[in-house]
C-alpha positions in Angstrom: 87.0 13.9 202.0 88.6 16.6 200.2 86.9 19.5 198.6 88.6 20.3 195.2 87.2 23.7 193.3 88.7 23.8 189.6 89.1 27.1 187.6 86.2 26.7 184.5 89.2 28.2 182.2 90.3 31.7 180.7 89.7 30.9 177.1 86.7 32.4 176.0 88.4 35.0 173.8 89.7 31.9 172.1 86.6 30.0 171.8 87.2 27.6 174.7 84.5 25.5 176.3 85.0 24.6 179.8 83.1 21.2 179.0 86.1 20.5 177.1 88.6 20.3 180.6 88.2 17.3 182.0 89.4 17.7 185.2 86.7 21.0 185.2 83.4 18.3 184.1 84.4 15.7 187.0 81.5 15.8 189.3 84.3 15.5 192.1 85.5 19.2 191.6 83.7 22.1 191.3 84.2 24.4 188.1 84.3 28.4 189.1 83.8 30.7 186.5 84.6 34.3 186.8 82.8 37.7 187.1 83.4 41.2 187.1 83.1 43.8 189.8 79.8 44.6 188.6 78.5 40.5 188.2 79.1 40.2 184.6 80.6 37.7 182.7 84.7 38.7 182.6 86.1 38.6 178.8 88.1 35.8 179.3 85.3 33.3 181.3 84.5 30.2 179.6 81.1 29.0 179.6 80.2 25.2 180.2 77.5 23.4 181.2 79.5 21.8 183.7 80.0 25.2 185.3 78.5 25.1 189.4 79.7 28.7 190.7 80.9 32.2 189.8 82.8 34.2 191.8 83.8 37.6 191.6 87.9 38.6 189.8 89.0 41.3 187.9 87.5 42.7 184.4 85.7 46.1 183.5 89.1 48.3 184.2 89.1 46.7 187.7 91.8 43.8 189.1 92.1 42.0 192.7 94.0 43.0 195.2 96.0 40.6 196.9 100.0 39.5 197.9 102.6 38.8 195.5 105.7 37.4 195.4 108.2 39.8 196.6 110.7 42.0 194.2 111.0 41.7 190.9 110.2 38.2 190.4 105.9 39.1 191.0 103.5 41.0 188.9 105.1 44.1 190.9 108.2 45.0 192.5 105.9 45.6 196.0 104.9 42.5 198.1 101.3 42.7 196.5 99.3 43.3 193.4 96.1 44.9 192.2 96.6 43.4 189.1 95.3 39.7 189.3 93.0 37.9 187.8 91.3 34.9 185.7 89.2 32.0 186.8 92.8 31.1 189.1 91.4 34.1 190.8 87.8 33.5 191.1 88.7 30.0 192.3 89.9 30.3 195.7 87.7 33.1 196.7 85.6 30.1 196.3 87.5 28.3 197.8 88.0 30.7 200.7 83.9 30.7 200.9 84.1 26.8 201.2 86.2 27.0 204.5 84.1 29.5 206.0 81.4 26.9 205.2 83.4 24.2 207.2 84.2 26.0 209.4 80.7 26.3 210.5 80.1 22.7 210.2 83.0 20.5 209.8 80.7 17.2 208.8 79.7 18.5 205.2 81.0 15.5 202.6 82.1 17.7 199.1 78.6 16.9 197.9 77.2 18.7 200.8 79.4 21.6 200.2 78.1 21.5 196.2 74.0 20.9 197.3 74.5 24.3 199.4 76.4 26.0 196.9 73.6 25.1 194.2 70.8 26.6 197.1 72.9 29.8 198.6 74.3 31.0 195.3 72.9 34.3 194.1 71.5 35.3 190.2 73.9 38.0 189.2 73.7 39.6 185.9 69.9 38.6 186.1 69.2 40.1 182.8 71.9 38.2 180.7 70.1 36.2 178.4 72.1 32.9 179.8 69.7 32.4 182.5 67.1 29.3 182.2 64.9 28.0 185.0 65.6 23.8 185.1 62.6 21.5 186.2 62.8 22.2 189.6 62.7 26.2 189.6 66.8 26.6 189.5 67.6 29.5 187.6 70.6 27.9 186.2 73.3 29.3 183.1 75.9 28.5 180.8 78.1 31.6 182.1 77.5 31.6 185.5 76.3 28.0 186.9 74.0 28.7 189.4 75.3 32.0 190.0 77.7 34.0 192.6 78.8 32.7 195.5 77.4 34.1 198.7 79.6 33.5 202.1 76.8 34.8 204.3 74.0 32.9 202.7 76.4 29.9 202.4 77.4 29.8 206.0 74.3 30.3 207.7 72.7 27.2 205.5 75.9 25.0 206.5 75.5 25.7 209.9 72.1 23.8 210.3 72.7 21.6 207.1 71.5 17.6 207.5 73.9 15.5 205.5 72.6 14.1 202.1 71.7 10.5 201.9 74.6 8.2 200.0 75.1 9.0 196.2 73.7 6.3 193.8 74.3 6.4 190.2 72.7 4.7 187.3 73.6 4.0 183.5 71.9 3.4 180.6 75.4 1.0 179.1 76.7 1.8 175.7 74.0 2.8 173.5 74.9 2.0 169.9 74.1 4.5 167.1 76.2 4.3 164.0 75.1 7.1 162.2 75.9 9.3 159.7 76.0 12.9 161.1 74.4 15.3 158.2 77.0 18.4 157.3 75.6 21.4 158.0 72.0 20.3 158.5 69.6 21.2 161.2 68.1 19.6 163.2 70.8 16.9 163.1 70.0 13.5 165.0 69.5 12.6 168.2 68.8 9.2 170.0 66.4 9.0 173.1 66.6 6.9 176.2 64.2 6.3 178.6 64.9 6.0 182.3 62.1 4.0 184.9 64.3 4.9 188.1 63.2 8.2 189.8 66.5 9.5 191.6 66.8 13.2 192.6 69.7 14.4 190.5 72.8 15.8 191.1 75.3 15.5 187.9 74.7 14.0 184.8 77.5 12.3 182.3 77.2 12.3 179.2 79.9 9.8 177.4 80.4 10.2 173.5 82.3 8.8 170.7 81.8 10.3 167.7 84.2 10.0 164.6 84.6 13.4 162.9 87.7 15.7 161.2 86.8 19.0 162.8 85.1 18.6 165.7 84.2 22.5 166.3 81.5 22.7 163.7 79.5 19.6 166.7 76.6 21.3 168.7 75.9 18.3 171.4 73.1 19.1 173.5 71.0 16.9 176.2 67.8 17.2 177.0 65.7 16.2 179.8 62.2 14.7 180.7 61.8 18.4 182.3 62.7 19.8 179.3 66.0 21.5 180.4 68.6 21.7 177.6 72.2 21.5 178.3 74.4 22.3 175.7 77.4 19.8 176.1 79.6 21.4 173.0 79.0 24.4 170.7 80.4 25.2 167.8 84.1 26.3 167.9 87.1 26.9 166.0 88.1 23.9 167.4 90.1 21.8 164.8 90.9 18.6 166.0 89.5 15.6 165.5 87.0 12.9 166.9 85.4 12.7 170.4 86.7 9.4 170.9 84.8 8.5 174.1 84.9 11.6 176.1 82.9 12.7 179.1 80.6 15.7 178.8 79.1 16.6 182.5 76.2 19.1 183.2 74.8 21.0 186.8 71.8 22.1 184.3 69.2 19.2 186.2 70.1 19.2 189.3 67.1 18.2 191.6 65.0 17.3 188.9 63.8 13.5 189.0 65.7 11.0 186.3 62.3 9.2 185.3 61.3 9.9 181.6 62.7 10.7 177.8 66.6 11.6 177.9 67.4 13.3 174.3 70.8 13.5 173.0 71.1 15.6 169.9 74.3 15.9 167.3 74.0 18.5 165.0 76.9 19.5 162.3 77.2 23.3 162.1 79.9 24.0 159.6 80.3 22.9 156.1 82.3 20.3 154.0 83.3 18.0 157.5 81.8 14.8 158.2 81.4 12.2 160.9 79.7 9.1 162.4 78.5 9.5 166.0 79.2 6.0 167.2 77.5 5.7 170.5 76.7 7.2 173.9 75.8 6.4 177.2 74.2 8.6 180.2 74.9 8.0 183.4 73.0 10.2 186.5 74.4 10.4 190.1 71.9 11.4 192.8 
């Protein structure tokens, strides 16, 4: 099938979350965030748990070279640019990574190309304070995903890659809550699942609806049997209203084993806003 890489978003300057594009927390695509020339986060990179890769764009004084348009209708007046940038930049370099990938080993399925992305992918910025280690011994981050991609490390594990077995998913159904979310109260609540089947994850969904009138002051964050948090929504400037039924997706556990306590936790962060979280449910593809 198709491999589809997604830009994570440009919007950190205004307080964006890349867990809030939905097209960017299907499991189908994979989100690329963007770093500087020198591996750190570029001003403008959303974070997100749903974030898989980083790849390198402009930031720190420095832009990418590459065509443009010609005349005066592109960045420039020449036929190229050393101007561009965002996450629409770090996304086909990606992208570009991904072929190389293929073109070592044309039978990779896209969750074959993801698996060797999570394994090939190297910790930049390793002394950013983003950087957790999930059950399995990932080092794993908000900013970066798993970290930047790496077209020789990549290629040489596609060319001798065995094909993962077929995906299987499994839900816990609607889980009814109906709770009064405290205002501006730590720890907030949380509801707890526990899960008997023992798959090897790949993505975890996290469906919400929750009835509130500023949304921004919600911190959602899931927690696994591991222990691994992933922090689903922070708090924003983010206005609106309600999460009515909307899909949060995390990279955070991938490998780890489903079997034990899932946590969900809603905490109100701001003041003078209320809400009901209505129910959830949790669904984990292996």
């Amino acid at each position: 099938g198709n491999i589809i890489t997604w830009a994570a978003g440009n919007g950190l300057d205004d307080d964006d979350d890349s867990n809030k594009d939905g097209y960017a927390n299907a499991r189908q695509t994979i989100a690329v965030t963007a770093i500087t020339h020198e591996g750190q986060q570029s001003w403008y990179a959303e974070p997100g748990a749903n974030i898989l890769v980083a790849a390198h764009s402009d930031g720190d004084g420095e832009g990418i070279t590459t065509t443009d348009i010609a005349g005066s209708s592109g960045y420039t007046n020449n036929d190229y640019t050393d101007n561009f940038g965002g996450t629409s930049s770090a996304t086909p370099l990606a992208s570009g990574v991904i072929a190389l990938m293929l073109e070592a080993n044309a039978n990779l399925t896209w969750r074959d190309v993801q698996h060797i992305l999570v394994q090939s992918s190297r910790k930049n910025d390793p002394s950013d304070n983003s950087w957790n280690v999930n059950g399995v011994g990932y080092d794993v981050s908000h900013k970066y995903g798993f970290g930047a991609v790496d077209a020789g490390q990549a290629v040489a594990m596609a060319e001798n890659w065995t094909n993962v077995d077929p995906a299987i998913n499994i839900t816990t159904n609607t889980r009814n809550v109906n709770t009064a979310i405290p205002d501006n109260s730590a720890p907030g609540i949380n509801d707890t699942v526990t899960i008997n089947d023992n798959l090897q994850i790949e993505h975890v969904e996290v469906y919400v609806d929750i009835d509130h009138v500023y949304r921004g002051d919600l911190v959602i964050t899931l927690t696994s049997p591991s222990g691994t948090e992933s922090t689903l929504a922070q708090k924003q400037s983010d206005s609106n209203n309600n999460y009515r039924d909307w899909m949060f997706s995390t990279v955070h556990n991938w490998d780890e084993f489903s079997n034990g306590n899932w946590t969900l936790n809603v905490e109100d962060q701001g003041n003078g806003d209320t809400g009901t979280w209505n129910d959830w449910e949790l669904v984990i593809h292996s």
